[in-house]
N, C-alpha and C positions, 0 to 999 in steps of 0.2 A: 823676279823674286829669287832673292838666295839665300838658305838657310844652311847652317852647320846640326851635327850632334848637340845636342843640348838645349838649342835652341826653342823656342816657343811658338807655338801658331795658335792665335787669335782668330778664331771669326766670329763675327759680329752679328748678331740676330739681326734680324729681317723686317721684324715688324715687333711693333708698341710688347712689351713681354716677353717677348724671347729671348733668351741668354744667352750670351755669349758662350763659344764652344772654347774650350783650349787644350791645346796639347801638346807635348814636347816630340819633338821629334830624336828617336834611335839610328833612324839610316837614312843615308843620302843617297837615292836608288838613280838620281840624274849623274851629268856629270857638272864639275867645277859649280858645284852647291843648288844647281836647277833641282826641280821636278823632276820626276814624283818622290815624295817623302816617304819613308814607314814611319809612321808616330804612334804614339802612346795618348789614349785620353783620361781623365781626370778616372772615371769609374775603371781602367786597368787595363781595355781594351784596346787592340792594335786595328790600326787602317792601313793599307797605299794612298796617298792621298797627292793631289794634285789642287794647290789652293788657287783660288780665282779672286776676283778684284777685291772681294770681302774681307779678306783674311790680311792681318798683319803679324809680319815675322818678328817678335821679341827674343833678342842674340841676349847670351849670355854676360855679356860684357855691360850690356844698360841694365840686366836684371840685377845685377851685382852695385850697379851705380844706384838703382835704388833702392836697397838693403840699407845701401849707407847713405838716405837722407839723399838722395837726388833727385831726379826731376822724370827718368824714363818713360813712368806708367801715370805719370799727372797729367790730369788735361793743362 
């Protein structure tokens, strides 16, 4: 997994109701974009976070593609 600043981490609830988690990530505490992240989540609060097989990186580049009508976050 490689994430930049800006970047978005998705995990995925677990089970039938559970919501999905997101948060952007501030610092890249690995190196050449690994593990472990410092992120930001939706309610303002910081983690270290180290994501596992649940979790999907949303880069900045496909979030911007679908502002404009594209396809990134569409099933």
């Amino acid at each position: 997994m490689h994430a930049s600043k800006g970047d978005r981490l998705v995990q995925h609830g677990r089970v039938v109701g559970q919501h999905d988690q997101v948060s952007e990530v501030v610092e890249v505490l690995g190196s050449e974009g690994n593990p472990p992240y410092r992120v930001r989540f939706e309610d303002g609060h910081e983690a270290i976070m180290s994501p596992g097989p649940d979790c999907q990186v949303k880069h900045r580049d496909e979030r911007a593609l679908d502002q404009r009508g594209g396809f990134a976050d569409r099933p």
